[in-house]
N, CA, C and O atoms as a Tripos MOL2 file, in Angstrom:
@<TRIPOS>MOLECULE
protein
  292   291    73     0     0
PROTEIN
NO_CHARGES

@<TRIPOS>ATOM
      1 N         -17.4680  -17.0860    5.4470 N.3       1 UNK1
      2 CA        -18.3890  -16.0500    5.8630 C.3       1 UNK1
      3 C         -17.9370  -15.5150    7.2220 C.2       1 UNK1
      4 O         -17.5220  -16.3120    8.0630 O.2       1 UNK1
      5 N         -18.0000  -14.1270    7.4930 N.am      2 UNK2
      6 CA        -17.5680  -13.2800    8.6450 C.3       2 UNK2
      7 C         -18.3920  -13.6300    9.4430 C.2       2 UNK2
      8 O         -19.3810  -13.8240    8.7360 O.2       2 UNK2
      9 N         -18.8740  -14.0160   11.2400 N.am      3 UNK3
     10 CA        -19.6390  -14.2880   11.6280 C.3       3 UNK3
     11 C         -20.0860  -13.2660   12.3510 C.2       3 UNK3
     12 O         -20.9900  -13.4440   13.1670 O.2       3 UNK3
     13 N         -19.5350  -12.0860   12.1620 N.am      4 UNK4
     14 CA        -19.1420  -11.0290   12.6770 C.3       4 UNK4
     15 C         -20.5080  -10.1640   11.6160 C.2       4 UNK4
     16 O         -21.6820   -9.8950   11.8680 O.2       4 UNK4
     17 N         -19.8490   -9.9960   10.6890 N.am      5 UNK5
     18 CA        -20.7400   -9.2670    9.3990 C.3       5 UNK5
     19 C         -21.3630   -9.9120    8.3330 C.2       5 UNK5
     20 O         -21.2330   -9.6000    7.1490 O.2       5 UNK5
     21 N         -22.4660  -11.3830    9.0570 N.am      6 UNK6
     22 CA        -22.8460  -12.3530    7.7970 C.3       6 UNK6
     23 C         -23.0750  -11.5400    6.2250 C.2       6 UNK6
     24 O         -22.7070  -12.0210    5.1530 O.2       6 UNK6
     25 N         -23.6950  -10.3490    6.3790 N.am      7 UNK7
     26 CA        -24.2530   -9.6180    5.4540 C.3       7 UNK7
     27 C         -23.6590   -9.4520    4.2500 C.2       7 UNK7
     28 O         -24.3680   -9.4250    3.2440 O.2       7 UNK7
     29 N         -22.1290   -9.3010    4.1480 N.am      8 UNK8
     30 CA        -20.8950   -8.8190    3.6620 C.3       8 UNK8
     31 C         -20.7750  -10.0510    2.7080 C.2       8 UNK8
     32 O         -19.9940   -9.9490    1.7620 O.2       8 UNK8
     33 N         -21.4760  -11.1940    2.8750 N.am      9 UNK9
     34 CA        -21.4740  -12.5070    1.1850 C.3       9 UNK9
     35 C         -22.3920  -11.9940    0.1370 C.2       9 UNK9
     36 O         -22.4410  -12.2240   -1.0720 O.2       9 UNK9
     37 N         -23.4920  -10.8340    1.3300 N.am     10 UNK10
     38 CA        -24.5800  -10.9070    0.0490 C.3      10 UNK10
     39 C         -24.2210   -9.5720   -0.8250 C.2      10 UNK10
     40 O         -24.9220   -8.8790   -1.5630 O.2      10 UNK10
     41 N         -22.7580   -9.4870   -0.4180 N.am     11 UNK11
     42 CA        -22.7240   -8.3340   -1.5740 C.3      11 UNK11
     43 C         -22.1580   -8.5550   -2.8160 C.2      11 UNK11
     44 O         -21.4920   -9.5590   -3.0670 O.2      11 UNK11
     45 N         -22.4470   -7.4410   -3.8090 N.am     12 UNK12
     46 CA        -21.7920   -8.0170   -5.2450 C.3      12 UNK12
     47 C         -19.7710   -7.7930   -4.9350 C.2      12 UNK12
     48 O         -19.2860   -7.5710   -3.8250 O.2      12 UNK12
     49 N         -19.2020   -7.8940   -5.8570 N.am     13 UNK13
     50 CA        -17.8200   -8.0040   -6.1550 C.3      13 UNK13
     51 C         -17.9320   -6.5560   -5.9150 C.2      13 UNK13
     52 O         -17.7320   -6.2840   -4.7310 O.2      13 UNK13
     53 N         -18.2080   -5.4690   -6.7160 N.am     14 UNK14
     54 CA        -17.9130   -4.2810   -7.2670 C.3      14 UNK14
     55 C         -18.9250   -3.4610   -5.5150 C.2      14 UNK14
     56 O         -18.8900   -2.2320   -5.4470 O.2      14 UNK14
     57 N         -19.6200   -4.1630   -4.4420 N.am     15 UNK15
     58 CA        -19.6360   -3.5060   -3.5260 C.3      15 UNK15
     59 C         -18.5100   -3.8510   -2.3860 C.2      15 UNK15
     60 O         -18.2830   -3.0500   -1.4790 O.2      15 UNK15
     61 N         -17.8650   -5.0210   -2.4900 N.am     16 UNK16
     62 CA        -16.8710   -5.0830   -1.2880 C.3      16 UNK16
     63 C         -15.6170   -4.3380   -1.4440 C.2      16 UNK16
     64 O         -14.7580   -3.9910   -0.6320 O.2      16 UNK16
     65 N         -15.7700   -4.1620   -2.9200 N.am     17 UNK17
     66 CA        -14.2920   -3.6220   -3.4660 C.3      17 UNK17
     67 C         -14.4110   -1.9880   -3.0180 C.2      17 UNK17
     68 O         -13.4060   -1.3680   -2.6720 O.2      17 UNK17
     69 N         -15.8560   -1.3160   -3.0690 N.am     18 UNK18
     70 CA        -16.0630    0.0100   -2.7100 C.3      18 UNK18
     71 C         -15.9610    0.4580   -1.4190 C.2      18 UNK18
     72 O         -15.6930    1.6040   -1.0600 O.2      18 UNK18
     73 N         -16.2880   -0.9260   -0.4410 N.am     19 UNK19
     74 CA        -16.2220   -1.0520    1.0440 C.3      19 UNK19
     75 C         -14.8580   -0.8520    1.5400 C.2      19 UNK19
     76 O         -14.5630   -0.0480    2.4250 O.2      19 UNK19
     77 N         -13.9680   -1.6930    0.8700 N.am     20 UNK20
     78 CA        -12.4000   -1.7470    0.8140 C.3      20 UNK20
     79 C         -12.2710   -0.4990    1.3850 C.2      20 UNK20
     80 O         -12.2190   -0.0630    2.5350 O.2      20 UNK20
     81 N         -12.2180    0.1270   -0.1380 N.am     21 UNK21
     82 CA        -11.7640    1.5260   -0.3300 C.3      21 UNK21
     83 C         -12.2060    2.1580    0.4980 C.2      21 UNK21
     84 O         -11.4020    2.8930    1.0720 O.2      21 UNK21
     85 N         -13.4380    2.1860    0.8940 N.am     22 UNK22
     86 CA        -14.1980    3.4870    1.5590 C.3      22 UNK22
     87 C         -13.0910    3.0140    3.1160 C.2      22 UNK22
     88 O         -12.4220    3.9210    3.6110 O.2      22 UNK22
     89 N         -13.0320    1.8180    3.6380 N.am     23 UNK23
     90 CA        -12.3780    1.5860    4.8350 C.3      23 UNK23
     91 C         -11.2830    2.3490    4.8560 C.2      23 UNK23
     92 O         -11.0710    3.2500    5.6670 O.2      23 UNK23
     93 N         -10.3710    1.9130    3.7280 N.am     24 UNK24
     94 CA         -9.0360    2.0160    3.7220 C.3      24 UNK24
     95 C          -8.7580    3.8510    3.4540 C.2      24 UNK24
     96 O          -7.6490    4.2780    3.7720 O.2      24 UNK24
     97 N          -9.6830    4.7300    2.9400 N.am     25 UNK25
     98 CA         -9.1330    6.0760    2.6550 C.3      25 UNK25
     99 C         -10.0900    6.6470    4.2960 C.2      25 UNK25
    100 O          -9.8160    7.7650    4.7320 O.2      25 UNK25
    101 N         -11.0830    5.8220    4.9970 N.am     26 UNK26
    102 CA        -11.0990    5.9930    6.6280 C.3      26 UNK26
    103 C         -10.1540    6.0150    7.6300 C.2      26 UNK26
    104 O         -10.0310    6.6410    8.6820 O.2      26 UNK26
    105 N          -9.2850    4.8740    6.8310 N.am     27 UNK27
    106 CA         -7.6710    4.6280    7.9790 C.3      27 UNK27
    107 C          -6.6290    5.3290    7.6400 C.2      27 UNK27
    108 O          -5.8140    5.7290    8.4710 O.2      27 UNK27
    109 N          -6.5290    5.5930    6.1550 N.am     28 UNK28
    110 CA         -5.6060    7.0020    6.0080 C.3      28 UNK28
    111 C          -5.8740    8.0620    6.4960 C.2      28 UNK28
    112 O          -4.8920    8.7820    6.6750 O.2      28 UNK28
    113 N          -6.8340    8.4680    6.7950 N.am     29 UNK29
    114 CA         -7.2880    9.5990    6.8520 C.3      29 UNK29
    115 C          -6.5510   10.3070    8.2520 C.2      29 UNK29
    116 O          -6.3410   11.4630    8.6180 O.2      29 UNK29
    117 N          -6.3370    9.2050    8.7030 N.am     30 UNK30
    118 CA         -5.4190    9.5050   10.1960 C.3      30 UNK30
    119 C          -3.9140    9.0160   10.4100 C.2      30 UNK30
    120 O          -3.5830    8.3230   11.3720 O.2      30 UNK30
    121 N          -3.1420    9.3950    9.5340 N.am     31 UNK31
    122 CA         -2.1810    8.3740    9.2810 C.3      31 UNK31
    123 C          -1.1040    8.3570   10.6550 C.2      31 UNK31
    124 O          -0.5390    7.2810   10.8530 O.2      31 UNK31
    125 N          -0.8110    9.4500   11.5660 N.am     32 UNK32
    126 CA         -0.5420    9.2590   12.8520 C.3      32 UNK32
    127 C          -1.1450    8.1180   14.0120 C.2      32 UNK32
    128 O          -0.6140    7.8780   15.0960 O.2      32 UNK32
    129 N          -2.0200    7.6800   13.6360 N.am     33 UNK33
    130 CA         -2.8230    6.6530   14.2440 C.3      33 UNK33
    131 C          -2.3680    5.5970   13.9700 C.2      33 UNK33
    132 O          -2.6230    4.6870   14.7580 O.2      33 UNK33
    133 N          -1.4710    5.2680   12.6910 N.am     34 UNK34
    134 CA         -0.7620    4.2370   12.1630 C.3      34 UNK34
    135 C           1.1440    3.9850   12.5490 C.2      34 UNK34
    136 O           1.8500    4.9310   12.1980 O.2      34 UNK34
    137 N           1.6110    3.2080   12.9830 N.am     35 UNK35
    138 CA          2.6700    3.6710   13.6820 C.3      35 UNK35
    139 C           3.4270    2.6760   12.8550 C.2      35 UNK35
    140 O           3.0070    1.6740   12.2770 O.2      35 UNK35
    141 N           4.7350    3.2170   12.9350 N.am     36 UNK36
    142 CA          5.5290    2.5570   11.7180 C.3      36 UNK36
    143 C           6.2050    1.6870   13.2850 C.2      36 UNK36
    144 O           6.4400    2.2060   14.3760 O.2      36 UNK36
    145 N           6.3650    0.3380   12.8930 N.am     37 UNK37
    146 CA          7.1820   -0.5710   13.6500 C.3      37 UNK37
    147 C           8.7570   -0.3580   13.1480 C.2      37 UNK37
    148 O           9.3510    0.0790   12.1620 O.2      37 UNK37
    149 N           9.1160   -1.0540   14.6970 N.am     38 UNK38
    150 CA         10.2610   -0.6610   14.6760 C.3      38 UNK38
    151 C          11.0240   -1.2930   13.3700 C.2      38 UNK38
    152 O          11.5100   -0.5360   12.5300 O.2      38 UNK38
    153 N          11.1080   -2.7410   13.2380 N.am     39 UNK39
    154 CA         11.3620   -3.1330   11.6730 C.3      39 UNK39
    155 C          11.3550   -3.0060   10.6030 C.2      39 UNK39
    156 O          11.9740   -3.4840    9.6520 O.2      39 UNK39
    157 N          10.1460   -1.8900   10.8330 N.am     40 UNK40
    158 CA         10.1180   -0.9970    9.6150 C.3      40 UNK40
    159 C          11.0010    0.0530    9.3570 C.2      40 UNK40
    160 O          11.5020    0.4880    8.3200 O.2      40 UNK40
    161 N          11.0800    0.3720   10.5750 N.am     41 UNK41
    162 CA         12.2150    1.7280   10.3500 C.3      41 UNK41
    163 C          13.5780    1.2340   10.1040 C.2      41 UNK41
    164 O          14.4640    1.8570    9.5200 O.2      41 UNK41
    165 N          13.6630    0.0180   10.6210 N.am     42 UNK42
    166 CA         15.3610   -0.3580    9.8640 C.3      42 UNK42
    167 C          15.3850   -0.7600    8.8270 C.2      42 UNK42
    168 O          16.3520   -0.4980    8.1120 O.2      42 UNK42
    169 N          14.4540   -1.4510    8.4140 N.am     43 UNK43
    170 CA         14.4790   -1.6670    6.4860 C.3      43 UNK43
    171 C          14.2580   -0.7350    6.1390 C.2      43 UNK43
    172 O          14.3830   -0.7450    4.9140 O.2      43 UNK43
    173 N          13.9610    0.2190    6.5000 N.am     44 UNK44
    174 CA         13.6920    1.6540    5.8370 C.3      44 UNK44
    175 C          15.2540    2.6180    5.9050 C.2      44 UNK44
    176 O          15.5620    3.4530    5.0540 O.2      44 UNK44
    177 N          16.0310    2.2840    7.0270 N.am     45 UNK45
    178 CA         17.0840    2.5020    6.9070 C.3      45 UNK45
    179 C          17.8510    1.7920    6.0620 C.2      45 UNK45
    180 O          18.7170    2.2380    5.3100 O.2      45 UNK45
    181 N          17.4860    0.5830    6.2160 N.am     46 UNK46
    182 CA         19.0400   -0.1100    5.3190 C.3      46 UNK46
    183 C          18.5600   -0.0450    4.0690 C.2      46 UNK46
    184 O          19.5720   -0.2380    3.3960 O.2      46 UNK46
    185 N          17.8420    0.0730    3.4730 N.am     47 UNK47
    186 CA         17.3800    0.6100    2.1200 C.3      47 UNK47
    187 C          18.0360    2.0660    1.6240 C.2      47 UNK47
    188 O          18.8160    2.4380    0.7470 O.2      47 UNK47
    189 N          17.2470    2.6790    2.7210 N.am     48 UNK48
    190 CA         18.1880    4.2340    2.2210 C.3      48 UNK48
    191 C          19.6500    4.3750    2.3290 C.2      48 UNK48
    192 O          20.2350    5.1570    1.5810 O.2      48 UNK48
    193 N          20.2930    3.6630    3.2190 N.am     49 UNK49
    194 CA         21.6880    3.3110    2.7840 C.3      49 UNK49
    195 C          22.1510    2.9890    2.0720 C.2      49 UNK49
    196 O          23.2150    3.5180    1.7540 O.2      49 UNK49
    197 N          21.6120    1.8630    1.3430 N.am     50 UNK50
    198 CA         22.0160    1.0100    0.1080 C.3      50 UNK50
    199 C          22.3810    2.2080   -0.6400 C.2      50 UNK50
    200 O          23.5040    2.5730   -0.9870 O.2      50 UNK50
    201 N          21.1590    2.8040   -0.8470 N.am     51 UNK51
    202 CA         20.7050    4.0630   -1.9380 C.3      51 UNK51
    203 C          21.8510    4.4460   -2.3110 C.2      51 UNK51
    204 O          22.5630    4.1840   -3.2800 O.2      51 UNK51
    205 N          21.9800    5.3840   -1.0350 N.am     52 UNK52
    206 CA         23.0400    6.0230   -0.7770 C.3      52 UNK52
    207 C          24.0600    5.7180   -1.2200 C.2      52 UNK52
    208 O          24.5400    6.4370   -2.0950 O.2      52 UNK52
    209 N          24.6570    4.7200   -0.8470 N.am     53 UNK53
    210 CA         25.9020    3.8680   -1.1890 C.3      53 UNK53
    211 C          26.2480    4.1000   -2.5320 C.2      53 UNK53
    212 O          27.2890    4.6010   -2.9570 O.2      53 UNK53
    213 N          24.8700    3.5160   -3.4200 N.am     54 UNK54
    214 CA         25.1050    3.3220   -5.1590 C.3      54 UNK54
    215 C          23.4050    3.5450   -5.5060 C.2      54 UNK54
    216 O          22.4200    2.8080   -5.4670 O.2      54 UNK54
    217 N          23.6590    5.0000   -5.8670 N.am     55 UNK55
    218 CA         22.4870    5.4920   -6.7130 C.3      55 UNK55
    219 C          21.4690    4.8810   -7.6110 C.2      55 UNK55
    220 O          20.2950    5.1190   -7.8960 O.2      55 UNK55
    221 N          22.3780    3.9900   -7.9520 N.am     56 UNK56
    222 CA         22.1770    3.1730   -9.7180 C.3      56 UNK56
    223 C          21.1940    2.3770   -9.2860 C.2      56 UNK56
    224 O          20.1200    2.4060   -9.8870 O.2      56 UNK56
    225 N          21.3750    1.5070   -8.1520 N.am     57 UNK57
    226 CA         20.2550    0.6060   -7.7370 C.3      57 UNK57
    227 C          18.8690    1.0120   -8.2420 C.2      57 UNK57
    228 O          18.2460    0.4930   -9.1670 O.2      57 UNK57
    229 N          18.3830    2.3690   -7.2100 N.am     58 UNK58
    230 CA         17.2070    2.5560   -7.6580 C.3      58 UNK58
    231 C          16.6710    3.2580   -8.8790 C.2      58 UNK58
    232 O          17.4410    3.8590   -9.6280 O.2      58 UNK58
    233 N          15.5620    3.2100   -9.0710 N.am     59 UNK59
    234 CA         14.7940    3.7540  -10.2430 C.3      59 UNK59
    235 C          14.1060    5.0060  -10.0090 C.2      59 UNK59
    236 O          13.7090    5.3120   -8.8840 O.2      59 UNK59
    237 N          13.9090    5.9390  -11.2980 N.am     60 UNK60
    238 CA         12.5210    6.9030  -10.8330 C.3      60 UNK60
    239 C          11.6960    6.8080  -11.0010 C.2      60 UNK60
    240 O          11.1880    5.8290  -11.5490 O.2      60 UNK60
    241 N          11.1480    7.7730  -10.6150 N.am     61 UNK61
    242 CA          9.6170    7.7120  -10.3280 C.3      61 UNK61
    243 C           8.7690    7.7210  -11.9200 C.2      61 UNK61
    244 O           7.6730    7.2490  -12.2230 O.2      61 UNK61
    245 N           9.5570    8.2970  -12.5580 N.am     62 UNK62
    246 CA          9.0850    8.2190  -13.9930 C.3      62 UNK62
    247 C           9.4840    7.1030  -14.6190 C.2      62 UNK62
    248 O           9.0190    6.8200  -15.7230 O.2      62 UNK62
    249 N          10.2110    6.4830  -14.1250 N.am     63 UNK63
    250 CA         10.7420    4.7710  -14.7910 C.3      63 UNK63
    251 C           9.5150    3.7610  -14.1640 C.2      63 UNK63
    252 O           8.9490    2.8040  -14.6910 O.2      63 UNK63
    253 N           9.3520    4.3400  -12.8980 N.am     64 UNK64
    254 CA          8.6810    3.3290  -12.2340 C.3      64 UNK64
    255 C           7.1180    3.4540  -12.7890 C.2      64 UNK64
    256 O           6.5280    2.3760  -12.7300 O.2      64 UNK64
    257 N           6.2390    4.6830  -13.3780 N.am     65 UNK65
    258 CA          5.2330    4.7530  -13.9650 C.3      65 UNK65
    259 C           4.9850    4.4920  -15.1580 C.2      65 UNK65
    260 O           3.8330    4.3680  -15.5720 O.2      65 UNK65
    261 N           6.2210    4.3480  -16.0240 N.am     66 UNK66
    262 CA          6.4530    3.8980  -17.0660 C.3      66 UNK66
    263 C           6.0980    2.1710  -16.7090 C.2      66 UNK66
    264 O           5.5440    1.4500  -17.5390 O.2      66 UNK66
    265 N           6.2940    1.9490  -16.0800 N.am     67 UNK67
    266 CA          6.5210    0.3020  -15.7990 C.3      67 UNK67
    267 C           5.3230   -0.5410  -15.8910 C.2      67 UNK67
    268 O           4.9760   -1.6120  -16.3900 O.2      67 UNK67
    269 N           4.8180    0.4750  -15.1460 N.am     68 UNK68
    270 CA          3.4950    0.1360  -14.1000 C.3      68 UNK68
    271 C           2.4680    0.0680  -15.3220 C.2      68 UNK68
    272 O           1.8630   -0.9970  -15.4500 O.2      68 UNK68
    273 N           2.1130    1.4730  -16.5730 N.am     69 UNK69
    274 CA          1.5970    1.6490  -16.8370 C.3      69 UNK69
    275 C           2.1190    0.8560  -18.5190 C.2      69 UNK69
    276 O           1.6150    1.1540  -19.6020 O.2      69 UNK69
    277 N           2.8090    0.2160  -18.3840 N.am     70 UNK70
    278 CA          2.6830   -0.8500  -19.4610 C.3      70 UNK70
    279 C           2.6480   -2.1980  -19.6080 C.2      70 UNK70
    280 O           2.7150   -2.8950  -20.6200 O.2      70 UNK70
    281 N           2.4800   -2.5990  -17.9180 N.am     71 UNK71
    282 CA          2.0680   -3.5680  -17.0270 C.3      71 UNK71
    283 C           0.6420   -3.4900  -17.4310 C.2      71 UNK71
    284 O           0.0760   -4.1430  -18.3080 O.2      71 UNK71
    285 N           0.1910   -2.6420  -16.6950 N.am     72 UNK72
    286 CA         -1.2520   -2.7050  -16.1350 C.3      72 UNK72
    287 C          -2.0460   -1.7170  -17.4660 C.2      72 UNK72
    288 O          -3.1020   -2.1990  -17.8730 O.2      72 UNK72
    289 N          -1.5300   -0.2420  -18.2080 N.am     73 UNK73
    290 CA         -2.2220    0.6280  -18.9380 C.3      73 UNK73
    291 C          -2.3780    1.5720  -18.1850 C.2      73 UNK73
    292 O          -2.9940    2.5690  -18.5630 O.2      73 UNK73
@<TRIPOS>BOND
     1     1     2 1
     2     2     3 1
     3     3     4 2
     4     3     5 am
     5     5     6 1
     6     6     7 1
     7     7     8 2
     8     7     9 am
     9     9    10 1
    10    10    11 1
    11    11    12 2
    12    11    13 am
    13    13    14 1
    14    14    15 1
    15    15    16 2
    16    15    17 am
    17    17    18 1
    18    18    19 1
    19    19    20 2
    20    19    21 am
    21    21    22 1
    22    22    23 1
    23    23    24 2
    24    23    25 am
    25    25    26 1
    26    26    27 1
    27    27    28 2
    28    27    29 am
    29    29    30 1
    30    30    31 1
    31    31    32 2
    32    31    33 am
    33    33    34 1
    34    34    35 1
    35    35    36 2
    36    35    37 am
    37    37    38 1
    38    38    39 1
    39    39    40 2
    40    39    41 am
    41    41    42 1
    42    42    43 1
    43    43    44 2
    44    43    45 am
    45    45    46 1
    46    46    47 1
    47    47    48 2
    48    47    49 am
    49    49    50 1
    50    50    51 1
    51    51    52 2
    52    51    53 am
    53    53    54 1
    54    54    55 1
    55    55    56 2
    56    55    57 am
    57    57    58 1
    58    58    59 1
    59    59    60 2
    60    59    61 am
    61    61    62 1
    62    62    63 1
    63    63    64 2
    64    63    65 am
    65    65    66 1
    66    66    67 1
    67    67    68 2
    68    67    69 am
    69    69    70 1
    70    70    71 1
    71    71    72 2
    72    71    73 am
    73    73    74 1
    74    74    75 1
    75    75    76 2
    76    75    77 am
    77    77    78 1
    78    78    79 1
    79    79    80 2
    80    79    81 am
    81    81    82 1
    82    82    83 1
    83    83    84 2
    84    83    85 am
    85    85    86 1
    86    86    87 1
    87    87    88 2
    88    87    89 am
    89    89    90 1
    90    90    91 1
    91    91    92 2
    92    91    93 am
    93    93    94 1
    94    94    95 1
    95    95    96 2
    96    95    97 am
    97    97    98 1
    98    98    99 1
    99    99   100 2
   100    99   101 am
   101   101   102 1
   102   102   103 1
   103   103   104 2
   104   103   105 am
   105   105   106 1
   106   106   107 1
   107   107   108 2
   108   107   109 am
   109   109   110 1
   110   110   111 1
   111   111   112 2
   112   111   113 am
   113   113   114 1
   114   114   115 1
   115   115   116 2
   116   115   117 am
   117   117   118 1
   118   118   119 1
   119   119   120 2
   120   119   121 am
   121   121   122 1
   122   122   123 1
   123   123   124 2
   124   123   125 am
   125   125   126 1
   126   126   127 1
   127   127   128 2
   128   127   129 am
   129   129   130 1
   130   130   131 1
   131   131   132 2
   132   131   133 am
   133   133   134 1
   134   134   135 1
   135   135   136 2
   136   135   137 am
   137   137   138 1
   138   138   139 1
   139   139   140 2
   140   139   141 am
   141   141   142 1
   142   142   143 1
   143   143   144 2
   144   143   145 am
   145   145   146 1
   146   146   147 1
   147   147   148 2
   148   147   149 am
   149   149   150 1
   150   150   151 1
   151   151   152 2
   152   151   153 am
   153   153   154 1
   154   154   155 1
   155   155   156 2
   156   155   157 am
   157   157   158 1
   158   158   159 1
   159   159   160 2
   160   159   161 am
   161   161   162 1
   162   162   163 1
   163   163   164 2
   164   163   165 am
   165   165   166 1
   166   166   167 1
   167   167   168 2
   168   167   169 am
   169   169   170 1
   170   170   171 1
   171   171   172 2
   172   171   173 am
   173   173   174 1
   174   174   175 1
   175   175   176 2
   176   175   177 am
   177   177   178 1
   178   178   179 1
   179   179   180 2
   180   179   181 am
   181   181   182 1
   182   182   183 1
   183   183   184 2
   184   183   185 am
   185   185   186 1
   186   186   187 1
   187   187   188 2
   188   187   189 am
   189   189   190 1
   190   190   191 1
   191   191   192 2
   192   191   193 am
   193   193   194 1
   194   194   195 1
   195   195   196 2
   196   195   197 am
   197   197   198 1
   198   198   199 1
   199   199   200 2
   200   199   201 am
   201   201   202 1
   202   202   203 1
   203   203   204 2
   204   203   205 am
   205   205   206 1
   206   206   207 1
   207   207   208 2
   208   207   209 am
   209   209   210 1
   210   210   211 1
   211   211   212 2
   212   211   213 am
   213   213   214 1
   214   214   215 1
   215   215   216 2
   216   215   217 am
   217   217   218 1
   218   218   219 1
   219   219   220 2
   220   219   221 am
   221   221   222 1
   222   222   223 1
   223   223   224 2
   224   223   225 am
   225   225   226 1
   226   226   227 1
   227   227   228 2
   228   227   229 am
   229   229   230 1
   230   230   231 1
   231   231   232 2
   232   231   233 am
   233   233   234 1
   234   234   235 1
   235   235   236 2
   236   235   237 am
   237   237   238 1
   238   238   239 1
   239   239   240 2
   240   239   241 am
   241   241   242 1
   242   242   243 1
   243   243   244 2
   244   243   245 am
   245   245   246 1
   246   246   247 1
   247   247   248 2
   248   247   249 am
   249   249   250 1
   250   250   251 1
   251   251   252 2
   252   251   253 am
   253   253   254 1
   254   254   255 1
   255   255   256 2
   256   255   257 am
   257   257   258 1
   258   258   259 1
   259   259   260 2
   260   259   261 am
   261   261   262 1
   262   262   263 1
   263   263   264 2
   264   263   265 am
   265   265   266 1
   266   266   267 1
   267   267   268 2
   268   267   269 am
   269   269   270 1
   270   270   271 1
   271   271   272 2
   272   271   273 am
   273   273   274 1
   274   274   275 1
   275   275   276 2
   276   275   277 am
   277   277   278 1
   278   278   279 1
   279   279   280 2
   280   279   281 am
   281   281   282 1
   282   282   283 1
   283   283   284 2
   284   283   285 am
   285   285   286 1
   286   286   287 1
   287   287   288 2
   288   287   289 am
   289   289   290 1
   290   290   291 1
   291   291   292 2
@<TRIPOS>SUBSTRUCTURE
     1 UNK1         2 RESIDUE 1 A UNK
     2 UNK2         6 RESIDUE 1 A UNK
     3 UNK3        10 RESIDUE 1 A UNK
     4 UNK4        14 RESIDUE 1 A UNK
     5 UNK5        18 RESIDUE 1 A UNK
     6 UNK6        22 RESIDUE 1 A UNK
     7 UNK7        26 RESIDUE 1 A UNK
     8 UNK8        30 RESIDUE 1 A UNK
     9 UNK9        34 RESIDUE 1 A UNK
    10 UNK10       38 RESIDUE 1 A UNK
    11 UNK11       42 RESIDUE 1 A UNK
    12 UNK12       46 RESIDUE 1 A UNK
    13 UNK13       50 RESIDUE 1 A UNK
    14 UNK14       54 RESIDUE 1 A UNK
    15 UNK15       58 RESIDUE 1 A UNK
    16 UNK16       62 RESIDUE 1 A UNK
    17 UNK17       66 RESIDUE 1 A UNK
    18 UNK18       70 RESIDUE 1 A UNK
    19 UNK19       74 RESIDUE 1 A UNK
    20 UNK20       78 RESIDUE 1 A UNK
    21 UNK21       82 RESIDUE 1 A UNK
    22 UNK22       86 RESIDUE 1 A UNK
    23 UNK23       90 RESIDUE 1 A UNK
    24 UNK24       94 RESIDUE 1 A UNK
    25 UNK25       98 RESIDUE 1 A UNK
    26 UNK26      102 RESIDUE 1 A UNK
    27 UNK27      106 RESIDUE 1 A UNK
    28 UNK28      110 RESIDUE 1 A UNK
    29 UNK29      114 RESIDUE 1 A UNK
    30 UNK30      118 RESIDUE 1 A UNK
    31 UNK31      122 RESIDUE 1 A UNK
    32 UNK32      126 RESIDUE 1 A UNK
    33 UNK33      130 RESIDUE 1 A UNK
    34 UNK34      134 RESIDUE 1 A UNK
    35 UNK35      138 RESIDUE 1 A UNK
    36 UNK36      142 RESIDUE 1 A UNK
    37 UNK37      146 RESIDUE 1 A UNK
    38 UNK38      150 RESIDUE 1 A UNK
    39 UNK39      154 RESIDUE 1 A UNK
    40 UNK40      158 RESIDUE 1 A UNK
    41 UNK41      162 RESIDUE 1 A UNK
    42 UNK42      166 RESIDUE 1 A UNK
    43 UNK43      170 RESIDUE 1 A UNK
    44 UNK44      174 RESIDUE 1 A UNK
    45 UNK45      178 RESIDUE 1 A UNK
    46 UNK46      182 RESIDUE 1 A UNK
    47 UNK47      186 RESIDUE 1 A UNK
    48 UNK48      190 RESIDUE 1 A UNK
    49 UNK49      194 RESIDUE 1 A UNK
    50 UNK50      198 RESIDUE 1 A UNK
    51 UNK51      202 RESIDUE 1 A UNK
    52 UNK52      206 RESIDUE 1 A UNK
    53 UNK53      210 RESIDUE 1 A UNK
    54 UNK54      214 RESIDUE 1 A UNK
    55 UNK55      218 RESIDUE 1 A UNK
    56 UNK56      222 RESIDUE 1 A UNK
    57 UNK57      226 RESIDUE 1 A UNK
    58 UNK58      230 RESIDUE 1 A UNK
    59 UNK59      234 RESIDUE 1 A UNK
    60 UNK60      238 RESIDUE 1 A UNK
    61 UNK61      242 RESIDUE 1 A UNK
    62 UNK62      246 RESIDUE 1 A UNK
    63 UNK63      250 RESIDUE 1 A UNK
    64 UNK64      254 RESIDUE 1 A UNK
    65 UNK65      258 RESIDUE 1 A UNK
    66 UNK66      262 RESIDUE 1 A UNK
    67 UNK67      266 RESIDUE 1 A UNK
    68 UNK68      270 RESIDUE 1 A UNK
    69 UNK69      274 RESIDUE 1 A UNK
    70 UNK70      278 RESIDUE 1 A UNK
    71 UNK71      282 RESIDUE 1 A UNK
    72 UNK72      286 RESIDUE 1 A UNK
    73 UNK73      290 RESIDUE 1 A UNK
């Protein structure tokens, strides 16, 4: 229990999950407010290098929804 927000046990499943969300499209909503670390930006580089390097590695975006959606539906 949060000792912070006791309240937040007495909710059902299907309200924390709405809370989530409602938080999380609050913190997008400013996405400059969110700052990419520096570690991020080099795995983000050495990734796109790879890429680069050899195409084949990655997948598209239509492979990748294909995936997802016979994973999950």
């Amino acid at each position: 229990m949060n000792p912070v927000f006791p309240e937040l046990s007495s909710l059902s499943r299907a309200e924390k999950l709405q809370l989530v969300e409602d938080l999380w499209d609050e913190i997008a909503a400013t996405p400059a407010a969110l700052p990419v670390l520096d570690w991020q930006k080099q795995e983000l580089a050495r990734r796109k290098a790879e890429y680069l390097q050899n195409p084949a590695i990655g997948n598209s975006w239509e492979d990748v929804k294909a995936r997802i959606s016979q994973r999950h539906g």
